[in-house]
N, CA, C and O atoms as CSV, one atom per row, in Angstrom:
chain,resi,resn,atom,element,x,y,z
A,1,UNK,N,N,-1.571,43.657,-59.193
A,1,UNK,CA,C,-1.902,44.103,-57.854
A,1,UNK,C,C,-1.679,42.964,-56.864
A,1,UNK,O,O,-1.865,41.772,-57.110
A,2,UNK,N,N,-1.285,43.451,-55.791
A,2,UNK,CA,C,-0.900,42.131,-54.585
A,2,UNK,C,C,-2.189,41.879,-53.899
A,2,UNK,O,O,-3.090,42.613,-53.494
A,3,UNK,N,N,-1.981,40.584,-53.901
A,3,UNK,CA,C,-3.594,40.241,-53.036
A,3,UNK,C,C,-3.447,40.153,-51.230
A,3,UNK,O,O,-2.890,39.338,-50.495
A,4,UNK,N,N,-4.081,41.162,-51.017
A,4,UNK,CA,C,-3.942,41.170,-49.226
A,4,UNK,C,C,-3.801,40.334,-48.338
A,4,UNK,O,O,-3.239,40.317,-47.242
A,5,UNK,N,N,-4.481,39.507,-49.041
A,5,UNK,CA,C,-4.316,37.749,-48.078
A,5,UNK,C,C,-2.885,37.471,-48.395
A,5,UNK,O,O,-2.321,36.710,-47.608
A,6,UNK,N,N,-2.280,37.875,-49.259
A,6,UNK,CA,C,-0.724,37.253,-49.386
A,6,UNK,C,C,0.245,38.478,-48.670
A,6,UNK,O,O,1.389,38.514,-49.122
A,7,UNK,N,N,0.013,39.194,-47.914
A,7,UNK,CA,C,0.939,39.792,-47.877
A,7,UNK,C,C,1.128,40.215,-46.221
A,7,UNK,O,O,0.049,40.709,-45.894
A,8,UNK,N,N,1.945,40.219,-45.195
A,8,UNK,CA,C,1.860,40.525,-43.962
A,8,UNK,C,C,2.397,42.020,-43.668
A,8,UNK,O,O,3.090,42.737,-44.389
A,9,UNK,N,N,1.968,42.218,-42.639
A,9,UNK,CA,C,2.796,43.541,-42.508
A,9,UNK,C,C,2.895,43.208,-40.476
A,9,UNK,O,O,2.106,42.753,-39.647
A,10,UNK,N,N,4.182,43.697,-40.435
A,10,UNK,CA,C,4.624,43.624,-39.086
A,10,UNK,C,C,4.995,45.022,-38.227
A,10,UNK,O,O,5.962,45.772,-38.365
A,11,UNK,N,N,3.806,45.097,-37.237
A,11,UNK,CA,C,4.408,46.048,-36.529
A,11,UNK,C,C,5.370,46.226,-35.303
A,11,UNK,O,O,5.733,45.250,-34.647
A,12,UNK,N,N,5.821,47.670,-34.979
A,12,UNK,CA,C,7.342,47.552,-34.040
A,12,UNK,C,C,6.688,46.897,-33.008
A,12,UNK,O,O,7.560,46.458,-32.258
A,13,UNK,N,N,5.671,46.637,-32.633
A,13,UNK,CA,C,5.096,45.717,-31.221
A,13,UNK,C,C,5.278,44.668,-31.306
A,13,UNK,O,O,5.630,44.115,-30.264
A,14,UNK,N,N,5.110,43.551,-32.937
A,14,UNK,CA,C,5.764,42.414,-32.856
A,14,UNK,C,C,4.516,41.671,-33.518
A,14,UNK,O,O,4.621,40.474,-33.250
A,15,UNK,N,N,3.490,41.896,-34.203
A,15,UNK,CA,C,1.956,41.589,-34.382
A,15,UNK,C,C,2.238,41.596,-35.663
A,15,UNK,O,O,3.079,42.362,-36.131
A,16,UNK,N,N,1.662,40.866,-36.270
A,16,UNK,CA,C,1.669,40.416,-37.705
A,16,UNK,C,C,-0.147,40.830,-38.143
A,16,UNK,O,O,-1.045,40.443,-37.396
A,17,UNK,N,N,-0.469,41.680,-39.484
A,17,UNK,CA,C,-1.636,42.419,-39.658
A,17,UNK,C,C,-1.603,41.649,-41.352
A,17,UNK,O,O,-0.639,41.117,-41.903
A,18,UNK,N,N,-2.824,41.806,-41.806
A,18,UNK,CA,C,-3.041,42.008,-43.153
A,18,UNK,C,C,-3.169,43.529,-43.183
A,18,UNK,O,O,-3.377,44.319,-42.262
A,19,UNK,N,N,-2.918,43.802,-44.995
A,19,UNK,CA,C,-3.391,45.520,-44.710
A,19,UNK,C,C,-4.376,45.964,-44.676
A,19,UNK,O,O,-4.522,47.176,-44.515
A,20,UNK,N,N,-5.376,45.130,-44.817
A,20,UNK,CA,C,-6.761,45.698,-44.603
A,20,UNK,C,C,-7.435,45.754,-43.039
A,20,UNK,O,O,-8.554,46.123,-42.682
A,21,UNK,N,N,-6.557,45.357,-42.444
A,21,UNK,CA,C,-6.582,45.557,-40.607
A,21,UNK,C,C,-7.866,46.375,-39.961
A,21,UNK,O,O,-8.653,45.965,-40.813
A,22,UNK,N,N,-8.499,47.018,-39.316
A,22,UNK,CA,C,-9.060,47.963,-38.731
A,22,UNK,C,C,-8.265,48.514,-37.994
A,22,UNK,O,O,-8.771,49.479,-37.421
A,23,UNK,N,N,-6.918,48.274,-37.675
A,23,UNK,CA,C,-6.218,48.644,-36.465
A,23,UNK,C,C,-4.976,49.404,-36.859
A,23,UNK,O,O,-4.142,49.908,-36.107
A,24,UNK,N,N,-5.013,49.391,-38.480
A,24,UNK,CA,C,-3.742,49.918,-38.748
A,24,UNK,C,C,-4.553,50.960,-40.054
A,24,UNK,O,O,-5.380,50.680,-40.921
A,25,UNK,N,N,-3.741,52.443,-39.619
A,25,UNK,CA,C,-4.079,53.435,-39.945
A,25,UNK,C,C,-3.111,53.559,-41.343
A,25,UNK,O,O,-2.015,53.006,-41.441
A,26,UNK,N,N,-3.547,54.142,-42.083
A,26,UNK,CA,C,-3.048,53.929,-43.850
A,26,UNK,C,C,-1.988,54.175,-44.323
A,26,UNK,O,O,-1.512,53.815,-45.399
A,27,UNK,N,N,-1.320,55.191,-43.039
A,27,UNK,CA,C,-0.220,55.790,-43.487
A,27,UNK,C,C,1.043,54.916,-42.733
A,27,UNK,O,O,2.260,55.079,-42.816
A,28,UNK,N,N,0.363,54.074,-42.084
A,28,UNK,CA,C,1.477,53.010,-41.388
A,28,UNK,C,C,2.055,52.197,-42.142
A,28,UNK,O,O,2.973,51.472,-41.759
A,29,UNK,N,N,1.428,52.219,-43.721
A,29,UNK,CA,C,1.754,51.235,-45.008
A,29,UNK,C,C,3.357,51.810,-45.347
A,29,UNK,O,O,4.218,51.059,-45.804
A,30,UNK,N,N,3.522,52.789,-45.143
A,30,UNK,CA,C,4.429,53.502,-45.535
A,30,UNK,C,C,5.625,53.575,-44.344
A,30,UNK,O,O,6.774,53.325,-44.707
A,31,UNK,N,N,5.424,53.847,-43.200
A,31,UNK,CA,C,6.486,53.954,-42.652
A,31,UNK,C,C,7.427,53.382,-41.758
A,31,UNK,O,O,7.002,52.748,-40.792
A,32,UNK,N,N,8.579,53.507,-41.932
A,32,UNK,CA,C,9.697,52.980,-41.711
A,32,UNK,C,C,9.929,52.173,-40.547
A,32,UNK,O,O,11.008,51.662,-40.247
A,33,UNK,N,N,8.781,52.086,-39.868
A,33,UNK,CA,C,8.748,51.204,-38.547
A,33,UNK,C,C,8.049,50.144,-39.018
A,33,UNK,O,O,7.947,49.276,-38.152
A,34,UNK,N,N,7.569,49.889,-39.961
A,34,UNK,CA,C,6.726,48.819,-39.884
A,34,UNK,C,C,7.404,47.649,-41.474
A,34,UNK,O,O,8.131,48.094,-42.362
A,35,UNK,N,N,6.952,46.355,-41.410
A,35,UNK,CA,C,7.825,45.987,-42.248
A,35,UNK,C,C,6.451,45.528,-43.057
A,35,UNK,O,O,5.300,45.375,-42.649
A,36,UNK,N,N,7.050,45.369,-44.380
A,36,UNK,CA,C,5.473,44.894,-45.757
A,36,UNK,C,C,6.328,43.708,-46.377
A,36,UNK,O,O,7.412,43.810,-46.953
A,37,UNK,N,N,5.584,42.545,-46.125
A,37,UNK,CA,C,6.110,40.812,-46.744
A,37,UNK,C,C,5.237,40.582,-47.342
A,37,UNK,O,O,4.097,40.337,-46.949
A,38,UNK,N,N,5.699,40.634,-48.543
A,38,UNK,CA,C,4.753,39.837,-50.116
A,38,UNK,C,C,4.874,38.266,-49.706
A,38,UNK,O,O,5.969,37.942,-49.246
A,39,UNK,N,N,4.012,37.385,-49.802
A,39,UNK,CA,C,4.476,36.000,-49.547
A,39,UNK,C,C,3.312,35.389,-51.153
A,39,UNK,O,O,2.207,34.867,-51.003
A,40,UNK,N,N,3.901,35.628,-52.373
A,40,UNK,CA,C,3.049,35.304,-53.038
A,40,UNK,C,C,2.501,33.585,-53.222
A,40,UNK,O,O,3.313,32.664,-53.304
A,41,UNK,N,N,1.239,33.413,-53.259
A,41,UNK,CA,C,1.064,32.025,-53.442
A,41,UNK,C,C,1.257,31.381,-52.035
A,41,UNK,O,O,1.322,30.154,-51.959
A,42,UNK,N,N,1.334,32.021,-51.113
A,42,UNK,CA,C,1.049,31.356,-49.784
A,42,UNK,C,C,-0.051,32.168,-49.309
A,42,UNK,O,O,-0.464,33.146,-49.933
A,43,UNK,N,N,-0.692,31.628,-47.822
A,43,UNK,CA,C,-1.523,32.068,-47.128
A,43,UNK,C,C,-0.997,32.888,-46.211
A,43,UNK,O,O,0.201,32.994,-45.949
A,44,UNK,N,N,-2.127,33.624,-45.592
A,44,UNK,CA,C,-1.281,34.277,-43.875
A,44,UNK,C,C,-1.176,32.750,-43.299
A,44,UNK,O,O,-1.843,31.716,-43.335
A,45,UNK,N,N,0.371,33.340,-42.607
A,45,UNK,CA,C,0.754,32.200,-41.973
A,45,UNK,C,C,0.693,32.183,-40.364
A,45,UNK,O,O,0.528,33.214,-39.711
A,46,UNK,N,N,0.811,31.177,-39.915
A,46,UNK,CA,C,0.155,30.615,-38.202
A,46,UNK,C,C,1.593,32.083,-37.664
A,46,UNK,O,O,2.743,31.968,-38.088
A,47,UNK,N,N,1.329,32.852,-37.073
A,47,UNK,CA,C,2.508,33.458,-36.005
A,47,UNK,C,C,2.137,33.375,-34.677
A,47,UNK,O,O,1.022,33.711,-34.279
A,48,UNK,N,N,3.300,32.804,-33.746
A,48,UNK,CA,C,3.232,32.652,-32.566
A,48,UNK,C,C,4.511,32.603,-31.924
A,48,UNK,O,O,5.377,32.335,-32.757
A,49,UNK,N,N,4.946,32.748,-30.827
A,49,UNK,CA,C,6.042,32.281,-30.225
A,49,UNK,C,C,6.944,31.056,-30.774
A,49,UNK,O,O,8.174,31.090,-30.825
A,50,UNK,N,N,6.397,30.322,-31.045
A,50,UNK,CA,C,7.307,29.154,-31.909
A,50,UNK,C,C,6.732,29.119,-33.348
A,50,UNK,O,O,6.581,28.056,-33.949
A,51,UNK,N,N,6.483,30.078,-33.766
A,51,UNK,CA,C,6.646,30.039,-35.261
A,51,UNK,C,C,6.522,31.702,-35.728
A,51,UNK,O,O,5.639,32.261,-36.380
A,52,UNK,N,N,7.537,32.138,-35.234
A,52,UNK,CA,C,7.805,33.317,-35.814
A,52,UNK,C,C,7.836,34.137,-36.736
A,52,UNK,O,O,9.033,34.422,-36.710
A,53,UNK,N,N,7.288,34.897,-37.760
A,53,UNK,CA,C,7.981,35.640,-39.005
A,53,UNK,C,C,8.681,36.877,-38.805
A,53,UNK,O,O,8.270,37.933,-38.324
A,54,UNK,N,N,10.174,36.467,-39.403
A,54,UNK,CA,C,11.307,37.201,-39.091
A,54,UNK,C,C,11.199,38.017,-40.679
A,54,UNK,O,O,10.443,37.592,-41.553
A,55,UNK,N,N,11.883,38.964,-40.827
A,55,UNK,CA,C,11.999,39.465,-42.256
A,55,UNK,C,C,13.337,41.016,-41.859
A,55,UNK,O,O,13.179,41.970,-41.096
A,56,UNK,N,N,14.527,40.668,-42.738
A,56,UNK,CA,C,15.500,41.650,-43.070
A,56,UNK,C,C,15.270,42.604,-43.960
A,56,UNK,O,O,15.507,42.160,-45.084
A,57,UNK,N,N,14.927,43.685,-43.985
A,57,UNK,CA,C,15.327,44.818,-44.741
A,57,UNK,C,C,16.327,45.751,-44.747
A,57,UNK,O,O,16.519,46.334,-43.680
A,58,UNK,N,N,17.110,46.078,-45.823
A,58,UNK,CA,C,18.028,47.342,-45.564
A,58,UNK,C,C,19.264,47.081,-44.459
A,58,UNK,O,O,19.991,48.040,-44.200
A,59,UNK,N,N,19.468,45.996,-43.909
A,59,UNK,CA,C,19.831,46.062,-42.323
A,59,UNK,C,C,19.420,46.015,-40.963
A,59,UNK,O,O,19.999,45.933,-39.880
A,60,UNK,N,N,18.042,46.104,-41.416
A,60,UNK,CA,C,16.941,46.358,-40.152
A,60,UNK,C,C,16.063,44.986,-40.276
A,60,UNK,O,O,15.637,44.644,-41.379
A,61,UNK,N,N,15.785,44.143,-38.994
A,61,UNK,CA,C,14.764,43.083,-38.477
A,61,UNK,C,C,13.918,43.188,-37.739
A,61,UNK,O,O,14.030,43.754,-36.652
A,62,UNK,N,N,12.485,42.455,-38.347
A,62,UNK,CA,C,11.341,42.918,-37.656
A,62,UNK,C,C,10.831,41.172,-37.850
A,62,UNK,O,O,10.813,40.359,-38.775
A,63,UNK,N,N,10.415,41.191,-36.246
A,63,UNK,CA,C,10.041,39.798,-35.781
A,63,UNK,C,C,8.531,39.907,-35.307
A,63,UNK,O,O,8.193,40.634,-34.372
A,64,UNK,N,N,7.739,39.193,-35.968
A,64,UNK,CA,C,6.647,38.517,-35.181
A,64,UNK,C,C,6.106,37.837,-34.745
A,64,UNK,O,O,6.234,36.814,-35.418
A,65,UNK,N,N,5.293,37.616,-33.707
A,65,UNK,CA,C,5.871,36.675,-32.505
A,65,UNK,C,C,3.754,36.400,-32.154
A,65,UNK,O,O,3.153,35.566,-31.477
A,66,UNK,N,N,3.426,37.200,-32.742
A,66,UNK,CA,C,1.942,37.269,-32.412
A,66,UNK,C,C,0.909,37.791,-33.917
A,66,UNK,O,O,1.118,38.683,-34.740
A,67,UNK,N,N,-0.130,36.874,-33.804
A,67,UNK,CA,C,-1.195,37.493,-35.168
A,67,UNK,C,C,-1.965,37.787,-34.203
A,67,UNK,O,O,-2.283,37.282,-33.126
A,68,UNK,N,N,-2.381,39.355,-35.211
A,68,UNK,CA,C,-3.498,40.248,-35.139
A,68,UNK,C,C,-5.038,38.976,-35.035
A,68,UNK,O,O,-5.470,38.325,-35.986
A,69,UNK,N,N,-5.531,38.958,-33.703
A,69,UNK,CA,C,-6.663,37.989,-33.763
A,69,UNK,C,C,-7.834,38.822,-34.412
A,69,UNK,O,O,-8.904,38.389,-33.985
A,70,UNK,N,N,-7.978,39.690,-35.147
A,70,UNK,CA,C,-8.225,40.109,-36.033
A,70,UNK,C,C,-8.283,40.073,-37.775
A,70,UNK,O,O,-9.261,40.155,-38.518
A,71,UNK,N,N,-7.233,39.960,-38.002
A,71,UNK,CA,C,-6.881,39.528,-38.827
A,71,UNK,C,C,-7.133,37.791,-39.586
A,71,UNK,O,O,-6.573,37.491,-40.641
């Protein structure tokens, strides 16, 4: 099983979430707008304007530029 702290998920707004969020509804795990980054053996990482997490899927890029201060 993946441990939540290792894993980001990015939404089309640009916000970087864990999945246990309050803000992200369950079925957003799943769809195609949103991107799911295993980062095993690392932490959530700092996202901001100068330290971005970028991630390619399929052809498609999803950038985040901001963490969920939530999260």
């Amino acid at each position: 099983m993946e441990d939540a702290r290792q894993i980001v998920l990015i939404s089309p707004t640009g916000y970087a979430h864990h999945p246990g969020c309050h803000h992200i509804s369950p079925e957003y795990l799943e769809h195609p707008a949103w991107a799911k980054i295993a980062l095993p053996g690392i932490p959530f990482p700092t996202v901001d304007e100068q330290r971005p997490v970028t991630v390619t899927i399929g052809g498609r890029t999803w950038t985040a530029t901001r963490r969920c201060p939530d999260c």
